[in-house]
N, C-alpha and C positions, 0 to 999 in steps of 0.2 A: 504494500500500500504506500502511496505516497503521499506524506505529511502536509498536508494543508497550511499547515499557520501551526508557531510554537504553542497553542493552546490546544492542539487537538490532540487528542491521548491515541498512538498507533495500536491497528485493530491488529491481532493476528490472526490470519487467513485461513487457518486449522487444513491447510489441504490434505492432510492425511487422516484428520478425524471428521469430516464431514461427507457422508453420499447425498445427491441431487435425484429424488427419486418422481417421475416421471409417470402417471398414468397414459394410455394415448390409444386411438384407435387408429392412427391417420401418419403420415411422413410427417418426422421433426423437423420443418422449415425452419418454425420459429426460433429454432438453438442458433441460426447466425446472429440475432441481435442481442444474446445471450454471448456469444465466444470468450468477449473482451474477461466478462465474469465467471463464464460456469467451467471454461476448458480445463483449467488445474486441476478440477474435481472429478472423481467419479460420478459418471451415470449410472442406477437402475431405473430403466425404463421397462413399464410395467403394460404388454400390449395385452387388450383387452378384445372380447370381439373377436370375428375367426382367427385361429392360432396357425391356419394356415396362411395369410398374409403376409408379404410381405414387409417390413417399415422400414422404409430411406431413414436415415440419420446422416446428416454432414459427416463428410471428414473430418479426422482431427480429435475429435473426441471421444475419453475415456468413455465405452459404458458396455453394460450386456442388459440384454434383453429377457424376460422371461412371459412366455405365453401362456395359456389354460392347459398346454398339453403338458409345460414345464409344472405350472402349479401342482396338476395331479401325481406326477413324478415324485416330486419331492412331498408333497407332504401326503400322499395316499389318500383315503378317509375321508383325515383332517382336513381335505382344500374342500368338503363342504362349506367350510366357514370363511371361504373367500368369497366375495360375490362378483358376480360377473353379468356385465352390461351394463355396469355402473363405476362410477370412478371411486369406490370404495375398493375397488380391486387395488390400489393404492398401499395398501399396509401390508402387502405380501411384500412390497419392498422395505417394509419396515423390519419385518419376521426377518429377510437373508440378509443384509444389512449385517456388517460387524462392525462399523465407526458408531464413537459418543454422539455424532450428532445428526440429524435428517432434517435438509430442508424437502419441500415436498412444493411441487408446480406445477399449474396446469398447462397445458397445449397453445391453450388461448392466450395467456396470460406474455405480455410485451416489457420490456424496458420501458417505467416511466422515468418522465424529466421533473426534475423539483422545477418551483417557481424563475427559475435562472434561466431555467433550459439545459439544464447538467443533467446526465443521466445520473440514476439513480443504480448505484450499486447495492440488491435487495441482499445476497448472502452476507456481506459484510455489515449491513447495519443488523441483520438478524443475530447474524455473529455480537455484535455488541451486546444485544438485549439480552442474551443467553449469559453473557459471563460475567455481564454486570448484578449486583443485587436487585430484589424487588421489593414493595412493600405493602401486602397483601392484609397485614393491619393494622395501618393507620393509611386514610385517601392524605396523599400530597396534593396540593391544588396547585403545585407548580411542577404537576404530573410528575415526569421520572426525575429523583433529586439526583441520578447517578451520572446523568446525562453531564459533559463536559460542558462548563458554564453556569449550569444548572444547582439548586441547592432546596435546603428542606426547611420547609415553612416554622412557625414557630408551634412550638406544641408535638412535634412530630419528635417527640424523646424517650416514647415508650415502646414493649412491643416484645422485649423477652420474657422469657418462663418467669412468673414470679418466687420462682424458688433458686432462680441463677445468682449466687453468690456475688457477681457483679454486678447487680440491682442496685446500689447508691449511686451508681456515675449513668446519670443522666440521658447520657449520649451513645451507652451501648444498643441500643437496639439500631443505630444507624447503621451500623452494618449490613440491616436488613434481613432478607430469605436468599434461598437457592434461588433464581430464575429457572424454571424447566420448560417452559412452550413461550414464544415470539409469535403473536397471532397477526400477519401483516395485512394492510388494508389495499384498497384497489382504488386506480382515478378508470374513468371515462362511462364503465358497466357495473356498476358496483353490485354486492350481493344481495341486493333487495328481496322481498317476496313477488314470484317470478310475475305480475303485471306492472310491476313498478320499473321504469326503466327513468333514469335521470343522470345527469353529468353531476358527478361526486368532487367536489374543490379537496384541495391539498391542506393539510393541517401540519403543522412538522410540534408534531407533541408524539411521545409516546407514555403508557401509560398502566399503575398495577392494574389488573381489575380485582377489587377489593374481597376479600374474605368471605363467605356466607354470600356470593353474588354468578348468577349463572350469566352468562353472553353467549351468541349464534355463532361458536366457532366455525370458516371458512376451511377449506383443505388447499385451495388455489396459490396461499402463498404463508407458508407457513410451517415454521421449523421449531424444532423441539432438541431438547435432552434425552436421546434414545436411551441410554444404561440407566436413566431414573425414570421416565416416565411412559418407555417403548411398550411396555404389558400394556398400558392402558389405553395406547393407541390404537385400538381396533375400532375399525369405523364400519363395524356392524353387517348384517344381510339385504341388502337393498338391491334392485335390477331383477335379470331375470329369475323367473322362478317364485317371487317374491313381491308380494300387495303395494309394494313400496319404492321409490328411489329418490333418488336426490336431497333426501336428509341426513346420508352417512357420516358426513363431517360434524355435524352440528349432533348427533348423538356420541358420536364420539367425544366431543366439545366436551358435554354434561357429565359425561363418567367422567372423565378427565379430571375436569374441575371441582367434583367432590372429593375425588382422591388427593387433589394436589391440597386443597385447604386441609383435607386430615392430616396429611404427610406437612404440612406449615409450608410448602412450598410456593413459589408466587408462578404468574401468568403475567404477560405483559402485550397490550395491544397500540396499534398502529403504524408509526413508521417498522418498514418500508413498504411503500408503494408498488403497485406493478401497474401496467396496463392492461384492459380488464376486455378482450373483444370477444364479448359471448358469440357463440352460435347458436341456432336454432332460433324456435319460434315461445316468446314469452307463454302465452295459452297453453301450450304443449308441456313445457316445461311445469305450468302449476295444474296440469291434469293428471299429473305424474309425480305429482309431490303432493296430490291432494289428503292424503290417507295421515302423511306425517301431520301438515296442517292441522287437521282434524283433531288427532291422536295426541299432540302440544296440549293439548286443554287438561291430557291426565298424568303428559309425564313430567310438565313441568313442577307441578305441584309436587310429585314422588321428588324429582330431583332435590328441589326445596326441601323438603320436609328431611333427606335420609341422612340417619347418621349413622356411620360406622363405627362398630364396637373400639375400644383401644388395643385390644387384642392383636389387630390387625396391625402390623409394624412392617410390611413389605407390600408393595403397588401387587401384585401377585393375590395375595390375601383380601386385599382390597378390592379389586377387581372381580375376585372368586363370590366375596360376601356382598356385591354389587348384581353379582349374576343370581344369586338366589334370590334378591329382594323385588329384584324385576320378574321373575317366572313368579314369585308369590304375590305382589301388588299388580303388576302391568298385567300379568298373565289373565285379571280374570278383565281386561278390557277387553283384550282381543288375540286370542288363539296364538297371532305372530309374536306378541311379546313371551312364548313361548321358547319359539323357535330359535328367539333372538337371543333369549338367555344360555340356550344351549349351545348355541355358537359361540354366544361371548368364553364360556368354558371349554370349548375345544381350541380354540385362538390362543387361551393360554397355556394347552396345554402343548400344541404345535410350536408355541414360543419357548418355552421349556423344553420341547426336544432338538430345538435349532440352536436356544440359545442357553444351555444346561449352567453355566456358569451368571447370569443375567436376573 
């Protein structure tokens, strides 16, 4: 990276601990406007859709490919709990993955420019959020204090265990949490509810989402702490075969974020930016996410409401005592939160046989 101004704190580039993982049905055109940023990095790219297909990728860059015929391969059985025809097929590159860290990008999604006309380099700012602290309990209103420049309001002094022996100095909880997930946002098609289509303006704040608070995690651009947070990333049964799609990421979001507040860990939303050029037809899109819509009415409230025992000291445990509460609450909504719960425990347990040390 190269230093801007003596006040800018250099990011390191993690190229050997970060994969760029990639759903697609279609040739990755869009990786030239990407080269200047992603070529360092490994690709998994995750083709969905006939696995006899060819997919174009440019020259030049690291990646391998895995189709429905690889999925069945390698995880036998257990790739029922990948789903297919949907961009939740997405976290089977999470499963083969052996780097701390995963950004994760869709097809669509462009190099935006900030207000200057700069491109915006999205792994590197992702990179920031992840290794920087968060602060999941107490809201900063000068959003991230960690941000270079950047500082912590008044009052913002507490926030460790009240039985930490360094409780009289004031200032220890600035330290903050772990960061585990960078949820980045989108200019041009932003991820509205699919009739709403509008030009989304640039905000340069990023920001914790606060403790006991659920948000509509995206998957289009959006990188995490694979070795603390990768179990919980499964982003569910959704596409073919299944009453549902296009809500995979945002159930994923949900687990996520009840685990990361039990585990004390923080979430951070906003920068970076991508550009956002959906396909398809809006109406299609909310005919086919209509079931999720629906079904929000009973899981948000379950999300809200769940609390996991303390028992529970590993995202594994977590995740496992998250699958039962959803087949015993969700399940008597509707039949598929049956299904789903059963997936979400074979997902763990296909992660456990890939990733036995994790």
């Amino acid at each position: 990276m190269v230093q801007e101004s003596s006040s800018v704190t250099p990011v390191p580039m993690l190229k050997y601990d970060l994969d760029i993982v990639i759903p697609t049905i279609r040739d990755l055109d869009f990786l030239e406007t990407w080269r200047p940023f992603f070529e360092q990095y490994h690709l998994i790219i995750i083709q969905d859709g006939d696995p006899w297909k060819t997919i174009n990728v440019p020259e030049g860059f690291d990646y391998e490919i895995y189709n429905r015929n690889d999925i069945i391969r390698i995880l036998g059985a257990k790739a029922s709990c990948i789903s297919f025809e949907d961009s939740a097929c997405r976290c089977f590159g999470f499963l083969v993955s052996k780097k701390k860290y995963i950004y994760t990008i869709d097809d669509d999604c462009f190099v935006a420019k900030d207000p200057s006309g700069k491109e915006i380099n999205a792994v590197e700012q992702h990179i920031k959020n992840l290794t920087s602290p968060s602060t999941p309990r107490y809201f900063n209103t000068l959003y991230d204090p960690y941000r270079d420049g950047a500082d912590f309001t008044r009052g913002n002094n507490f926030g460790m265990q009240e039985s930490d022996p360094t409780r009289e100095n004031p200032f220890t909880m600035r330290e903050g949490a772990k960061t585990v997930v960078s949820h980045g946002l989108w200019l041009n098609v932003p991820d509205y509810d699919a009739p709403i289509l509008v030009i989304y303006r640039y905000v340069d704040a990023v920001m914790t989402i606060p403790k006991g608070t659920l948000f509509s995690m995206c998957g289009m651009n959006l990188a995490f702490d694979r070795e603390l947070i990768g179990p919980a990333m499964y982003f569910g049964l959704m596409g073919n075969g299944q009453p549902i799609t296009g809500c995979d990421d945002m159930w994923a979001g949900w687990c996520m974020k009840v685990i990361c507040d039990h585990m004390g860990w923080g979430v951070k939303t906003g920068l970076p930016y991508v550009d956002h050029k959906k396909s398809g037809h809006p109406f299609e899109n909310l005919k086919k996410k209509f079931n999720g819509i629906f079904w929000q009415e009973e899981a948000l409230p379950f999300f809200q409401s769940v609390t996991l025992p303390k028992e529970c000291t590993s995202v594994k445990q977590c995740y496992l005592e998250l699958a039962k509460l959803v087949k015993e609450k969700l399940g008597k909504v509707d039949p598929y939160f049956i299904k789903l719960a059963a997936g979400m425990v074979t997902w763990t347990e296909a992660w456990e046989e890939l990733n036995p040390l994790n």
